[in-house]
C-alpha positions as CSV (number, residue, x, y, z in Angstrom):
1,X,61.3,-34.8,-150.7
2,X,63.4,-31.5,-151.0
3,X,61.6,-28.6,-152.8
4,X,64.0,-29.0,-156.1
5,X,62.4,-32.3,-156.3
6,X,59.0,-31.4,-156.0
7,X,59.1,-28.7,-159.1
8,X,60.6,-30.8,-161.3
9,X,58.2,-33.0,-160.9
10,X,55.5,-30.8,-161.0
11,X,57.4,-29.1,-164.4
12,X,57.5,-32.8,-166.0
13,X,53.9,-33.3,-164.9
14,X,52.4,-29.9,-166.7
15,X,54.8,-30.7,-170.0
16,X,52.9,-34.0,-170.5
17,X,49.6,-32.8,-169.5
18,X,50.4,-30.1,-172.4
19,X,51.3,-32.7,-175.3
20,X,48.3,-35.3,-174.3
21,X,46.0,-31.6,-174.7
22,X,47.7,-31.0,-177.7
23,X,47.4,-34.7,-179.0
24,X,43.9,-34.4,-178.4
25,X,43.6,-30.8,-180.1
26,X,45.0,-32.1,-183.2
27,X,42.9,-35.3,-183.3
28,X,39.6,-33.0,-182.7
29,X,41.1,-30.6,-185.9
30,X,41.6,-33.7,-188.0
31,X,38.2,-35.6,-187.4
């Protein structure tokens, strides 16, 4: 894999980890 490769997928990896901690964040707030 060439290096461009590898950050996006590392840059798409960190966005979702971010919304599934900020899913959870909310849902913690809420209950």
């Amino acid at each position: 894999m060439r290096r461009e490769k590898i950050c996006l997928f590392l840059f798409l990896f960190f966005l979702f980890l971010l919304l599934v901690f900020r899913f959870f964040i909310f849902e913690g707030f809420s209950s």
